[in-house]
N, C-alpha and C positions, 0 to 999 in steps of 0.2 A: 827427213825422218829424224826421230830425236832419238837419244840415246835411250837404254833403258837403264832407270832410276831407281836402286833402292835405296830404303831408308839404312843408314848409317846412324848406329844409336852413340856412339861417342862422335860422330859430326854433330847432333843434338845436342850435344852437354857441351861440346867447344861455343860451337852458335851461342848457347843461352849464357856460357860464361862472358860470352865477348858482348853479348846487349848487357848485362848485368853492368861490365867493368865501364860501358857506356856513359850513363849516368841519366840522368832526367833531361839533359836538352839534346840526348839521342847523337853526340859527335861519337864515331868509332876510336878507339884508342888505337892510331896506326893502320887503319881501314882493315883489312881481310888478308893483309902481307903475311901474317903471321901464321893464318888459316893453310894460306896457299903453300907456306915454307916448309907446313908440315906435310905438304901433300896431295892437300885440297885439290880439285881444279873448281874454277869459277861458276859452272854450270850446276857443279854439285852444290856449292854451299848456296846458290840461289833457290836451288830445285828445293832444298831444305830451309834455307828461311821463309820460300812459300807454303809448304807444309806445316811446319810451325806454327803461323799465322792459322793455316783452316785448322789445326787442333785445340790454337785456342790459347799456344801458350806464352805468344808474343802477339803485338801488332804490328803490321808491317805495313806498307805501300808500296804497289808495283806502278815505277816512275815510271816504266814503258814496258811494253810485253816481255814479259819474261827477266824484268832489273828489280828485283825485293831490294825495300829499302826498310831495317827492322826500328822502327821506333821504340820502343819499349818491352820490357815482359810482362806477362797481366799476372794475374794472383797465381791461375795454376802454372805459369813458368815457372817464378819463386817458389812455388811448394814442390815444385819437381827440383827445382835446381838443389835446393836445400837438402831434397835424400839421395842428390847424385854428388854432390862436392863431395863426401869423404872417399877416397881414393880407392881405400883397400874395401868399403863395403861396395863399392863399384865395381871393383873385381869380381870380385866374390861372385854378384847378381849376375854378372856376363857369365863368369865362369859356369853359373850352377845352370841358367839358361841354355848354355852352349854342350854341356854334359847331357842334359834330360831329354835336350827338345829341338835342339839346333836354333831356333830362330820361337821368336814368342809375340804375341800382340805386344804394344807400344802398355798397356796398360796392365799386362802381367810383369811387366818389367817393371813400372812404377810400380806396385804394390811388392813386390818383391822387397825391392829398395826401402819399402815403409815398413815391413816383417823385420828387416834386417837390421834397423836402424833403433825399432821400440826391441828386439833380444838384444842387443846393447842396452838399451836403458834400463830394460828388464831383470839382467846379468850383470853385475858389475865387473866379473871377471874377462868380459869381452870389448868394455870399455877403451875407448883411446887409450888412456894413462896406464890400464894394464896390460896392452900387447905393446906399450911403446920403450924403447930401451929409458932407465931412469936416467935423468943429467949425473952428473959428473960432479963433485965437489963443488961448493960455492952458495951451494942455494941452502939456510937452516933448515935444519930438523926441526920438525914441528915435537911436541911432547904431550 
């Protein structure tokens, strides 16, 4: 009998970081060591690079029943990974998710992440460069 599997949405964003940091001829950087140091076990991040794959937003191969191996990310990987890399809008979506609702489709959470990402662009006061502390002497003033 198998374990029961849920989905882990920062296991998704680790996964799509580590096909990303991949490259085109698909060699893992380090294989899954890094996955597993944080925590991971083996089962899960297979269970999750097969799901990945049926959403669409990698391709994978299952070398033998139940062994995902991810080849690449397709377009919607990249457009999700892109509104999941910034850290602190990352938070934010988990967080506002985890306050309202507890748990949310896979795709109110992308769109969330897409809300959150165009009120920074939309606001400039919400901007990286305006919540991030300024450097420190060295860099000119512009005039």
């Amino acid at each position: 009998m198998n374990p029961v599997m849920k989905r882990d949405v920062d296991l998704v964003r680790r996964i799509l970081q580590h096909v990303e940091q991949s490259g085109a001829d698909g060699t893992s950087p380090g294989g899954w060591t890094q996955l597993v140091e944080e925590g991971y076990d083996a089962s899960s991040i297979q269970y999750h690079i097969q799901i990945l794959h049926d959403a669409g937003l990698i391709r994978a191969d299952e070398l033998v029943p139940g062994q995902w191996w991810p080849e690449r990310l397709t377009w919607a990987g990249h457009e999700f990974l892109d509104t999941a890399r910034d850290e602190t809008l990352w938070n934010e979506a988990k967080s506002r998710i985890d306050a309202a609702v507890g748990a949310a489709p896979f795709e109110v959470f992308r769109e969330l992440l897409v809300r959150l990402t165009k009120d920074r662009l939309e606001r400039p006061e919400l901007s990286r460069e305006a919540i991030s502390p300024k450097p420190a002497a060295g860099r000119p003033k512009r005039k």
